[in-house]
C-alpha positions as a Markdown table, in Angstrom:
| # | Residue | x | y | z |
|---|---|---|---|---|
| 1 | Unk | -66.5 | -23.6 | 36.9 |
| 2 | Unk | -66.5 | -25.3 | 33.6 |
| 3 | Unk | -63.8 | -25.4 | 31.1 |
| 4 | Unk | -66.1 | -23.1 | 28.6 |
| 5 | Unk | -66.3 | -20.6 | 31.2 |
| 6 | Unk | -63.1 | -20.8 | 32.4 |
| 7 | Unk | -61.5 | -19.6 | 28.7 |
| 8 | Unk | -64.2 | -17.1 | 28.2 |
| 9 | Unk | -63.6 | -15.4 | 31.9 |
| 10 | Unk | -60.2 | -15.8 | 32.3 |
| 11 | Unk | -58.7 | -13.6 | 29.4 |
| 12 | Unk | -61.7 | -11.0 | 30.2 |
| 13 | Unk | -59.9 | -10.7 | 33.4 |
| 14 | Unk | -56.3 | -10.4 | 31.6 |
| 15 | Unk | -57.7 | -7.4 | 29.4 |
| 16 | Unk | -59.5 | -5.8 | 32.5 |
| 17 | Unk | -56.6 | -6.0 | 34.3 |
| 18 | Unk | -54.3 | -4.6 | 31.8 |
| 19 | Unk | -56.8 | -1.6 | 31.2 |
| 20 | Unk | -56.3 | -1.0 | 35.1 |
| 21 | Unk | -52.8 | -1.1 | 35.2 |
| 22 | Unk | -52.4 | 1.3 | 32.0 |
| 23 | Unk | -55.1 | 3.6 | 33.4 |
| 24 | Unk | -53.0 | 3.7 | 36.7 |
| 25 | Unk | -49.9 | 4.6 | 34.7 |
| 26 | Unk | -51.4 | 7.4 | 33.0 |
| 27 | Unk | -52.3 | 9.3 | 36.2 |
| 28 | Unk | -49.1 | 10.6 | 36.0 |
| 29 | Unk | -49.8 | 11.9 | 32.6 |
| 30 | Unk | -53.4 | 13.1 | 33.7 |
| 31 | Unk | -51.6 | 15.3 | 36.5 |
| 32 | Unk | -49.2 | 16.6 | 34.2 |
| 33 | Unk | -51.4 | 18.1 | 31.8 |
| 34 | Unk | -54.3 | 19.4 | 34.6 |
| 35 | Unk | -51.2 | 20.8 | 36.0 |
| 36 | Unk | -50.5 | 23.1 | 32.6 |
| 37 | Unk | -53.9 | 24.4 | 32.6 |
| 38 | Unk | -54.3 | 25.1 | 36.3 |
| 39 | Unk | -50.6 | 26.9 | 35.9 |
| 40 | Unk | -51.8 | 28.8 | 32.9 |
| 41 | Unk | -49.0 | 27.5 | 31.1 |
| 42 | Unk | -51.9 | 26.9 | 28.2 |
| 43 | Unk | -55.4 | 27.7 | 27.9 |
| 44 | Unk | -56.1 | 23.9 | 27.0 |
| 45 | Unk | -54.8 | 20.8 | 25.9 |
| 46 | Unk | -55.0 | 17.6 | 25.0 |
| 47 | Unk | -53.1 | 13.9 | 23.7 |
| 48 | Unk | -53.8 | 10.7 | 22.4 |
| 49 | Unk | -51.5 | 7.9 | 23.1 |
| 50 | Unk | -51.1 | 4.1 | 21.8 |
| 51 | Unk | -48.9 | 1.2 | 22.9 |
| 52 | Unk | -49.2 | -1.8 | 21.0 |
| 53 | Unk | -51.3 | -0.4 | 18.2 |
| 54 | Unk | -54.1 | 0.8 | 21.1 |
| 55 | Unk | -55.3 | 3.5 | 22.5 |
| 56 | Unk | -54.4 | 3.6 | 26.3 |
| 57 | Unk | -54.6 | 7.6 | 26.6 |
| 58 | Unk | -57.9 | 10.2 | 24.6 |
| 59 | Unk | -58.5 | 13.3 | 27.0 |
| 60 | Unk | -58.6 | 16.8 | 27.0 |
| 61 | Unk | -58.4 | 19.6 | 29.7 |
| 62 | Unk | -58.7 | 23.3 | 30.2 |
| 63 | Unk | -60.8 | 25.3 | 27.8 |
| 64 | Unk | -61.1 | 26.1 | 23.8 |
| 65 | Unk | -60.2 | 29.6 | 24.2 |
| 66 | Unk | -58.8 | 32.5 | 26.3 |
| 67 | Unk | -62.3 | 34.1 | 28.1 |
| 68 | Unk | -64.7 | 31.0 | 27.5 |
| 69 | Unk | -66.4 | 28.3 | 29.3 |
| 70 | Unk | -66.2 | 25.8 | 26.0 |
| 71 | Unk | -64.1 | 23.2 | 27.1 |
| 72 | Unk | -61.0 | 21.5 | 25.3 |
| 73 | Unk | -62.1 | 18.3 | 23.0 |
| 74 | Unk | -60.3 | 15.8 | 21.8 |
| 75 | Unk | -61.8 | 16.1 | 18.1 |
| 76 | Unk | -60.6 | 20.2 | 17.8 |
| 77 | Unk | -58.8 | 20.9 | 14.6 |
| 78 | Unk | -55.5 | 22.5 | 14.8 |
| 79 | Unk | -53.0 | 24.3 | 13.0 |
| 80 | Unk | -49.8 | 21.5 | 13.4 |
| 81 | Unk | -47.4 | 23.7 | 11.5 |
| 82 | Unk | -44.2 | 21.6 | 11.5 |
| 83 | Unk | -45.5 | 18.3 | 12.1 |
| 84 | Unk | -46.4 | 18.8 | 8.7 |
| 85 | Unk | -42.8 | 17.6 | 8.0 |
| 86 | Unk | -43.1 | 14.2 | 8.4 |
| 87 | Unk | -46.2 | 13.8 | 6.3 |
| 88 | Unk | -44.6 | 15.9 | 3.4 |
| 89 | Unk | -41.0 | 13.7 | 3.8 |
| 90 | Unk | -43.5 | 10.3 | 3.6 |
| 91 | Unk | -45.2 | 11.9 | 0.1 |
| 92 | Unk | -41.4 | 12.0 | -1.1 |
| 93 | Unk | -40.3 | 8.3 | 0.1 |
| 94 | Unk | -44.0 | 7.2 | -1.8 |
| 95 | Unk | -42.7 | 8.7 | -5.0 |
| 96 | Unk | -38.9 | 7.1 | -4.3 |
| 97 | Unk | -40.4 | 3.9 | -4.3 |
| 98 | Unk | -42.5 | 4.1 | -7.3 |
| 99 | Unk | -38.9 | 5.4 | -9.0 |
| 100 | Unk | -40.5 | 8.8 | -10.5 |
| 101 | Unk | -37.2 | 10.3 | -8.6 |
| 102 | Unk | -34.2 | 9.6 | -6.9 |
| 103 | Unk | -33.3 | 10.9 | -3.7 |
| 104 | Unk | -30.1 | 12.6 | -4.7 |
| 105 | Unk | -31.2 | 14.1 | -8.2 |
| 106 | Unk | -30.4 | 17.6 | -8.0 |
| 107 | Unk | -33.7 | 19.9 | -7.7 |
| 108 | Unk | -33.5 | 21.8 | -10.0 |
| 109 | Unk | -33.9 | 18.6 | -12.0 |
| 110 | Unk | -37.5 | 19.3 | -10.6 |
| 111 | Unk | -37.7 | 23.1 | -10.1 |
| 112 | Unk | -35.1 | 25.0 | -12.4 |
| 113 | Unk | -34.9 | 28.0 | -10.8 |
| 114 | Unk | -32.5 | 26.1 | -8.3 |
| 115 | Unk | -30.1 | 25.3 | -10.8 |
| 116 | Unk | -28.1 | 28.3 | -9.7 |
| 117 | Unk | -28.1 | 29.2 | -5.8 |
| 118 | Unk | -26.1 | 31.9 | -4.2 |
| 119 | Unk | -24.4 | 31.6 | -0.5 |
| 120 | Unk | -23.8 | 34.6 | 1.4 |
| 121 | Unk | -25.5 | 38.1 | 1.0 |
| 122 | Unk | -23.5 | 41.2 | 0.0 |
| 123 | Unk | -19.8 | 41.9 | -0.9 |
| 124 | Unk | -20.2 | 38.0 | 0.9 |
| 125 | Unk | -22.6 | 36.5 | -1.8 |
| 126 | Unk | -21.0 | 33.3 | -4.3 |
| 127 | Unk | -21.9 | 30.7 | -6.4 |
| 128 | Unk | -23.1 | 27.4 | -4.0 |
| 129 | Unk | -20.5 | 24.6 | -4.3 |
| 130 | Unk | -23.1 | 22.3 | -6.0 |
| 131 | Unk | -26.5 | 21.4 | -6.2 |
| 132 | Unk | -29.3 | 21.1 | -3.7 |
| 133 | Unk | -30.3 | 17.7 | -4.0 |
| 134 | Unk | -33.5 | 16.0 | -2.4 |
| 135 | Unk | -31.4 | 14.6 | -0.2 |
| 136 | Unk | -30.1 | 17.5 | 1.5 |
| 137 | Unk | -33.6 | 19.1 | 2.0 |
| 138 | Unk | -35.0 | 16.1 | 3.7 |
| 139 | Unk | -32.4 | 16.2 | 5.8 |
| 140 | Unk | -32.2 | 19.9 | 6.5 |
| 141 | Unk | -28.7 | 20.6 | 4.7 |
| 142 | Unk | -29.7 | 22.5 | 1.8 |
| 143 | Unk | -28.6 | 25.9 | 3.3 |
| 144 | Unk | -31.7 | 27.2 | 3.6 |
| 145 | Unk | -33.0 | 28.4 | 6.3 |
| 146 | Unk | -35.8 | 29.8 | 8.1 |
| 147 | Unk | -36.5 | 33.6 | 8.8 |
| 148 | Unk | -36.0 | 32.6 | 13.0 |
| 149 | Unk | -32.8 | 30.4 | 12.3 |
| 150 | Unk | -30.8 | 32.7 | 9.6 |
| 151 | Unk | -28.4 | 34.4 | 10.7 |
| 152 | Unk | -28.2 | 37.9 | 11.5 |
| 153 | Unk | -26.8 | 39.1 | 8.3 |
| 154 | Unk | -29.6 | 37.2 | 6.5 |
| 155 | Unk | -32.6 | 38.1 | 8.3 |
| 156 | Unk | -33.3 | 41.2 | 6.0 |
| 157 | Unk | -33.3 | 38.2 | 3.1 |
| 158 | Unk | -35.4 | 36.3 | 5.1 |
| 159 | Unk | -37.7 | 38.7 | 5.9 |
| 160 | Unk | -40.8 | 38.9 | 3.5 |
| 161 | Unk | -40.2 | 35.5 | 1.6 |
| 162 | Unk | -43.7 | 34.6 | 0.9 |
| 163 | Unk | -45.7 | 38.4 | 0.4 |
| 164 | Unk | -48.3 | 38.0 | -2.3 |
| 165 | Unk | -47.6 | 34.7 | -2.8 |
| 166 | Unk | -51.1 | 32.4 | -3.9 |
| 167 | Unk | -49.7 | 29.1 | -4.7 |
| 168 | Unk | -46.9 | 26.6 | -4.0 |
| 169 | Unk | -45.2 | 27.2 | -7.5 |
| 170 | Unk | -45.0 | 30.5 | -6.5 |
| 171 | Unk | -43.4 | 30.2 | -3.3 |
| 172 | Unk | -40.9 | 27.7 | -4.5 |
| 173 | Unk | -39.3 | 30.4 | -7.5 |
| 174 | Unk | -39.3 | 32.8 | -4.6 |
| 175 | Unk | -37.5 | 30.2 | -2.0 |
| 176 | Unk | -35.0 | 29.8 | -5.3 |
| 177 | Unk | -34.3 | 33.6 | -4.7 |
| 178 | Unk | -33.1 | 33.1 | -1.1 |
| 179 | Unk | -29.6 | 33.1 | -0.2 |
| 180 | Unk | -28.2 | 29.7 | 1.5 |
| 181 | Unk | -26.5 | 30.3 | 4.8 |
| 182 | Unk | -23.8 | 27.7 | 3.6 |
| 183 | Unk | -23.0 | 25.6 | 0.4 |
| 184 | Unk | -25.3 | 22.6 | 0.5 |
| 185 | Unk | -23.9 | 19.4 | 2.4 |
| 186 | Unk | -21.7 | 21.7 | 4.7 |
| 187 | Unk | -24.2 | 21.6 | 7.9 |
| 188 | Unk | -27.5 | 21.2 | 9.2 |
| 189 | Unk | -30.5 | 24.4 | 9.5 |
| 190 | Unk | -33.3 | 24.3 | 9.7 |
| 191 | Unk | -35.2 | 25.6 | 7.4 |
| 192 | Unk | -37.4 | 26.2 | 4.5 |
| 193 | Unk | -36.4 | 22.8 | 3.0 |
| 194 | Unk | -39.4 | 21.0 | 3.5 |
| 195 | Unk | -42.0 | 23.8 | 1.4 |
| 196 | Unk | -39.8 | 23.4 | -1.4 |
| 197 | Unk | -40.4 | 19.5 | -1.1 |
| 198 | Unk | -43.6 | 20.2 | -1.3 |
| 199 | Unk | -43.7 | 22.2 | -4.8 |
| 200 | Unk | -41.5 | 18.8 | -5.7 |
| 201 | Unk | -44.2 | 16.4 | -5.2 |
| 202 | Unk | -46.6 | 18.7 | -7.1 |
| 203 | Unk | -44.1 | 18.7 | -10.1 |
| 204 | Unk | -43.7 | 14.5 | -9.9 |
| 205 | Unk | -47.2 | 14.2 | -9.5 |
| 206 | Unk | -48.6 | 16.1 | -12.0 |
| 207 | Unk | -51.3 | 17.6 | -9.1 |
| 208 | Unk | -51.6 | 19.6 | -6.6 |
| 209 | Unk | -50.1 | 18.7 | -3.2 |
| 210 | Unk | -52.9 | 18.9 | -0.8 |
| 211 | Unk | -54.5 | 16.6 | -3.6 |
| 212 | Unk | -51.7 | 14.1 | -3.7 |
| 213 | Unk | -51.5 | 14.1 | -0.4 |
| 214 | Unk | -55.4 | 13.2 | 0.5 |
| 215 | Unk | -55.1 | 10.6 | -2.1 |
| 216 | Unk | -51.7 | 8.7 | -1.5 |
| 217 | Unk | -51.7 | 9.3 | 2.4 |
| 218 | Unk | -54.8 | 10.6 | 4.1 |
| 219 | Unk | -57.8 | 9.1 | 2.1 |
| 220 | Unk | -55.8 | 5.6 | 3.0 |
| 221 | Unk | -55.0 | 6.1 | 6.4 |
| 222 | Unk | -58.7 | 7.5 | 7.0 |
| 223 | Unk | -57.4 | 10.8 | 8.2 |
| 224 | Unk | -60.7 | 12.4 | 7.4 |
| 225 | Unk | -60.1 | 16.1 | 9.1 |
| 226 | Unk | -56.7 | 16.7 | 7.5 |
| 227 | Unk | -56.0 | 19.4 | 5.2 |
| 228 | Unk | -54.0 | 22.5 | 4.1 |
| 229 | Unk | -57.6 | 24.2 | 4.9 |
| 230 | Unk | -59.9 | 23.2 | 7.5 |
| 231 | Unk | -63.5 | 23.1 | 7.3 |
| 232 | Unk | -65.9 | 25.5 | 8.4 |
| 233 | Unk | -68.0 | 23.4 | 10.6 |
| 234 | Unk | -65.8 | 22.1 | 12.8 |
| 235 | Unk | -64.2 | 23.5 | 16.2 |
| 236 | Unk | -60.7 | 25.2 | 15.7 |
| 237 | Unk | -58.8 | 26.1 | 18.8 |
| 238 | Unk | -57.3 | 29.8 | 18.0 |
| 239 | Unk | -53.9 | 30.5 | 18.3 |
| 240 | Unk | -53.1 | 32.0 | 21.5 |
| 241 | Unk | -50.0 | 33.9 | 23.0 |
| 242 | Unk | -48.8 | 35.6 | 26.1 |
| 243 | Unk | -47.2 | 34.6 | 29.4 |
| 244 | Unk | -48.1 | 32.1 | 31.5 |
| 245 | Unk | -51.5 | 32.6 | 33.4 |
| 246 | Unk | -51.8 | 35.3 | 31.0 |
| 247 | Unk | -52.9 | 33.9 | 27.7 |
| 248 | Unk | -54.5 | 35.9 | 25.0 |
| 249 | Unk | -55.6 | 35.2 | 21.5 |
| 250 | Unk | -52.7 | 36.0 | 19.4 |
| 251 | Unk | -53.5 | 39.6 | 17.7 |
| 252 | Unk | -51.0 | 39.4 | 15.0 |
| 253 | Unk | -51.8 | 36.1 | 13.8 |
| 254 | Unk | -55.2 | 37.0 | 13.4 |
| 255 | Unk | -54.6 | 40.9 | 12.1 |
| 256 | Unk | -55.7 | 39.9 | 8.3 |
| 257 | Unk | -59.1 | 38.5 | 9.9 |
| 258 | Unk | -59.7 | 34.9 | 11.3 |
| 259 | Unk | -60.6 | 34.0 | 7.5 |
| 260 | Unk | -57.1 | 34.9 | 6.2 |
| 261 | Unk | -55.5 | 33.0 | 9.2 |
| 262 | Unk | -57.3 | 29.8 | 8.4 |
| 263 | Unk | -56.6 | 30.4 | 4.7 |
| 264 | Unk | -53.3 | 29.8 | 3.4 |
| 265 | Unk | -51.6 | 31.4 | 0.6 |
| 266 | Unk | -49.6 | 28.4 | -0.3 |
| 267 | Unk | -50.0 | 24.8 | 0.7 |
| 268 | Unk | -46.8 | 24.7 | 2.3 |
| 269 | Unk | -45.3 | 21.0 | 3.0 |
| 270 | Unk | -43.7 | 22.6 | 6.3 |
| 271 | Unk | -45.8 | 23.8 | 8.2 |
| 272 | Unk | -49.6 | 23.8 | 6.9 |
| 273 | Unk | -51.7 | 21.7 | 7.9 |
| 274 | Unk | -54.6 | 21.3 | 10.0 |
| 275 | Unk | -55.2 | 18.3 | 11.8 |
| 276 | Unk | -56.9 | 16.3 | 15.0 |
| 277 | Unk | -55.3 | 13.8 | 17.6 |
| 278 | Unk | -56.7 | 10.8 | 15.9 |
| 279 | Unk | -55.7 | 11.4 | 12.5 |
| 280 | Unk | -52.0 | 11.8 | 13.7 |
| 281 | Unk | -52.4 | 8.9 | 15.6 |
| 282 | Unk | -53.2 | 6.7 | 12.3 |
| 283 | Unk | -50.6 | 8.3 | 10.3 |
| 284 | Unk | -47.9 | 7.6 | 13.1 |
| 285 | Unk | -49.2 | 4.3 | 13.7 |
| 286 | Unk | -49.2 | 3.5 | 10.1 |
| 287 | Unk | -45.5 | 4.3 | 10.1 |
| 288 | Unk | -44.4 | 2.6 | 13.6 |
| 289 | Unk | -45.8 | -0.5 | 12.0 |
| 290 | Unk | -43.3 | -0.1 | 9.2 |
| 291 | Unk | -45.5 | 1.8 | 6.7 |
| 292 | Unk | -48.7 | -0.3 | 6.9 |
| 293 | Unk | -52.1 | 0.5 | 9.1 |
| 294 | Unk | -54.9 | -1.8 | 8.9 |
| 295 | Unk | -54.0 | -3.2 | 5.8 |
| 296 | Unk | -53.3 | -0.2 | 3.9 |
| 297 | Unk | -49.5 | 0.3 | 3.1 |
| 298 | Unk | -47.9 | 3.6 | 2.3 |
| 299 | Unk | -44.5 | 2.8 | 2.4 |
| 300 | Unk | -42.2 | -0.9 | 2.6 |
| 301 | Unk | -40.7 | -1.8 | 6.0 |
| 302 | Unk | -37.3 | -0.8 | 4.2 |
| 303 | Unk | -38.2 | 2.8 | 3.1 |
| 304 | Unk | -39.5 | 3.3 | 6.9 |
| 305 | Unk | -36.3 | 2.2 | 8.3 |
| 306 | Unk | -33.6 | 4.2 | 6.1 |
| 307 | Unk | -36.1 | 7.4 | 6.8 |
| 308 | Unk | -35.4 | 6.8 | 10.2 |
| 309 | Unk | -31.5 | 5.9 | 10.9 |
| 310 | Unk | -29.1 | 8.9 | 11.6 |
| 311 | Unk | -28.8 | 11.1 | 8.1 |
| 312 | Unk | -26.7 | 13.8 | 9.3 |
| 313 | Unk | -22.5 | 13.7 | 9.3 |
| 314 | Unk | -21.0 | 13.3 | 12.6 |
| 315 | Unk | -18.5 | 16.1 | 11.1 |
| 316 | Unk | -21.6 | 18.9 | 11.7 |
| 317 | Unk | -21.3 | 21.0 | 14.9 |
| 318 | Unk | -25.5 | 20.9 | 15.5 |
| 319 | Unk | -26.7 | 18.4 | 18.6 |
| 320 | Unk | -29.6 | 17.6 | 16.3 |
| 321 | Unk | -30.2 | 13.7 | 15.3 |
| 322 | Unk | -32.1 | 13.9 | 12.2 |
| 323 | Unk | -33.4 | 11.1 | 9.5 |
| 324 | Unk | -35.5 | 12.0 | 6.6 |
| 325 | Unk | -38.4 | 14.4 | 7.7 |
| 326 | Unk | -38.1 | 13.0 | 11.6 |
| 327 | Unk | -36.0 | 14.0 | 14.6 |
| 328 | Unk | -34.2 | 11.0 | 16.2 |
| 329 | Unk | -34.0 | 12.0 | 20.1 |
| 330 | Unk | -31.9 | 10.9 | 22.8 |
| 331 | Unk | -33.4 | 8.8 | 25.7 |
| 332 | Unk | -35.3 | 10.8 | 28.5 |
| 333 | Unk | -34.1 | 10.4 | 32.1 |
| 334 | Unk | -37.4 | 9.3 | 34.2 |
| 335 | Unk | -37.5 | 7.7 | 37.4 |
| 336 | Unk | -36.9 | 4.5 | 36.2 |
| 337 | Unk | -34.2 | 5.4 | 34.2 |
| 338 | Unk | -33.4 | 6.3 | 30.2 |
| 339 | Unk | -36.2 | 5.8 | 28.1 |
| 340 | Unk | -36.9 | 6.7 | 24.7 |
| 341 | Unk | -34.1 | 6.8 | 22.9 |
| 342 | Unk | -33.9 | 6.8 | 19.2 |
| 343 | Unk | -37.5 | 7.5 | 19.1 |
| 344 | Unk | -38.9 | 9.3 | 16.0 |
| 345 | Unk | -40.3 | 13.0 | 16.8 |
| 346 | Unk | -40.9 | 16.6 | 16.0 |
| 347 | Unk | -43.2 | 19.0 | 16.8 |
| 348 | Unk | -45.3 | 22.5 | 15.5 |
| 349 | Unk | -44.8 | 26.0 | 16.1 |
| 350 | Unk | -48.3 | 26.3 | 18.0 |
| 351 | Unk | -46.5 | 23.8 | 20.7 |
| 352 | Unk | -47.6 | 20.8 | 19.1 |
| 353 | Unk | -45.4 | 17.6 | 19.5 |
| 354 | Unk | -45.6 | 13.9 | 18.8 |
| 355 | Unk | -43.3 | 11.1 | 19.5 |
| 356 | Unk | -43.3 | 7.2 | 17.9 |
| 357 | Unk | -41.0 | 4.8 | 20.1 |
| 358 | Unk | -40.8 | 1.8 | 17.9 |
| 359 | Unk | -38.8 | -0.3 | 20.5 |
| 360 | Unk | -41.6 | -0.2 | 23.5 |
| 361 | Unk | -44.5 | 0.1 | 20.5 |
| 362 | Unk | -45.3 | 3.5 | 22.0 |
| 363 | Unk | -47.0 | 6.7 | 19.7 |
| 364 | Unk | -47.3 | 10.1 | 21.7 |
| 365 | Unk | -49.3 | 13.0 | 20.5 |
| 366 | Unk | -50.0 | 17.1 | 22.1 |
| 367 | Unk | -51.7 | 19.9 | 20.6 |
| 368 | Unk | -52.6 | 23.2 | 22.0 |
| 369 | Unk | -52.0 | 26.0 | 20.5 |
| 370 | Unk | -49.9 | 28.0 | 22.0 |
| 371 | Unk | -47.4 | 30.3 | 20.2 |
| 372 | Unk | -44.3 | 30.8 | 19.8 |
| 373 | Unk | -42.9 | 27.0 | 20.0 |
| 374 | Unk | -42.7 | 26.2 | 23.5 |
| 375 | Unk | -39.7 | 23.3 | 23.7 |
| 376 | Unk | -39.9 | 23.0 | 27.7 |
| 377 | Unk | -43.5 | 21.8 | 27.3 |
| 378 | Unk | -42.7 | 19.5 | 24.7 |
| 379 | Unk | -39.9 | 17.7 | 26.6 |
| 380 | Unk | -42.1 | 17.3 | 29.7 |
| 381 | Unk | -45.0 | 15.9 | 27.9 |
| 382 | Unk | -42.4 | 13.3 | 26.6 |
| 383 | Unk | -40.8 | 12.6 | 30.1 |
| 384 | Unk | -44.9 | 12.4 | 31.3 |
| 385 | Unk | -45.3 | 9.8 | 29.0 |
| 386 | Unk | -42.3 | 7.4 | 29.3 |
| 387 | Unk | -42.4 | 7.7 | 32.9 |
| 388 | Unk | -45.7 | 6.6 | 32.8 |
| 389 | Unk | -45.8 | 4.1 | 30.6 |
| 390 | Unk | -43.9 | 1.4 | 32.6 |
């Protein structure tokens, strides 16, 4: 063999051999999702996964929908409800760094109408402490909640929020109205937080969200099938509901008419958008590789890092790990021991999840659309993946 050869065969052999060993791995991932669909845990699913910038993982299983032969693709648009977060949290850090605000200006600064928030309902109901400041809804400790998390005493509050409501300056005078759970600072909920960062951008801006958003993040990153609305002519996996091996399409989400469901009547930065496996998979590569994707930056190396260190007080009684707009998880317990840990995550109310693992170069992404949020699926999609990725 001659030396030319030689170094043209050998490091064909090195990537063949690498593809082998990765495609090996992910059997365990393969069997885990075959096994949700033959379980009826979901109708169908599917993932994308990267390691080292590259896609090692692309399938799909199970069916479209509840009652068809259509199967499950990996290019179906889906509703990704509160993986929205992250996105919206990015738009934030963007305008941060370009010094149009400061992450603990009050925001009312930016929305008046939250210059003067109440805590408590009832005989119960006072003046906050201070401000909400942008600070405290990245990070979830505004006191606002959601209509799920308030408490019981709230939940009337809670209730109708968003009725009649057509756009995002709307809904944030009529998050302004809500009562906070606690005086901002005190603790973390989640909540509302997010939508209201959303009206912020629009207000810095000086456009629309969804606009800013396809032209400072998506538009870059080449996330072509993102939106707050998705497009007519392309597959969207319906929302479905039910128990196990039972699945239906969900009536009540789709009561108004499937064109109301897929129509929004705000673009709400915490929960709205509509997206596919790949372009999550560029915007969380773009930010494991400290803000940059094929050389398109949206945020410095520095911005990525204090987004994604521990923001909440020790002193606060909620488990929850949180940096600004991602979860920060503790290390799964697989076969071969912790893994994980620290790694960046959150996922939709549809049972949508993704995880970036900056420390094995690992990005993680599952859509269905199943509803309400199943965590347990979530947490063994994660354990699928770091046990197979050895």
């Amino acid at each position: 063999m001659t030396t030319l050869l030689r170094r043209m065969i050998v490091p064909f052999l090195a990537i063949c051999l690498v593809q082998a060993i990765a495609v090996a791995q992910l059997d365990h991932l393969r069997a885990f999702m075959q096994q949700q669909v033959d379980d009826g845990n979901v109708v169908g699913c599917a993932a994308q996964v990267t390691k080292g910038g590259e896609t090692v993982f692309f399938e799909a299983f199970g069916n479209h929908e509840p009652g068809s032969d259509a199967p499950m693709r990996t290019d179906t648009i889906l509703r990704i409800y509160s993986m929205t977060k992250a996105i919206t949290s990015t738009a934030i850090m963007q305008l941060v760094e370009k010094g149009k605000l400061g992450i603990d200006d009050p925001v009312s600064q930016y929305i008046p109408e939250f210059g003067h928030m109440i805590v408590g309902v009832g005989e119960n109901a006072r003046p906050a402490s201070r401000q909400i400041t942008i600070r405290d809804l990245l990070t979830h400790t505004s006191g606002l909640a959601y209509d799920f998390s308030a408490p019981p005493s709230f939940k009337a509050a809670y209730a109708n929020t968003f009725v009649d409501t057509t756009n995002l300056e709307q809904a944030a005078i009529a998050m302004a109205e809500l009562p906070l759970v606690h005086d901002p600072g005190e603790s973390f909920t989640y909540g509302l937080n997010t939508d209201v960062l959303g009206r912020v951008v629009e207000v810095v801006a000086g456009q629309t969200f969804g606009d800013y958003l396809g032209e400072h993040i998506f538009s870059p990153l080449g996330m072509t099938n993102t939106s707050f609305e998705p497009p007519a002519d392309y597959p969207i996996m319906p929302i479905v509901t039910g128990m196990p091996g039972a699945l239906e399409v969900d009536k009540a989400h789709y009561a108004k008419g499937r064109t109301e469901a897929l129509k929004p009547g705000f673009e709400s930065g915490g929960g709205g958008l509509w997206s596919t496996l790949h372009d999550y998979t560029r915007f969380m590569t773009a930010m494991e590789r400290h803000g940059e994707l094929d050389g398109v930056r949206i945020l410095k190396p520095k911005t990525v890092a204090f987004m994604t260190q521990q923001h909440l007080s020790p002193a606060y009684e909620s488990p929850q790990r949180f940096g600004l707009g991602f979860g920060l998880n503790a290390p799964v317990m697989t076969e071969y021991g912790p893994r994980g840990g620290g790694r960046w995550t959150w996922g939709g109310a549809a049972s949508t999840f993704f995880f970036i693992d900056p420390k094995t170069d690992v990005t993680a992404v599952f859509v269905t659309q199943k509803f309400p949020f199943d965590a347990m699926l979530g947490a063994a999609f994660e354990k699928a993946v770091l046990t197979s990725l050895k």
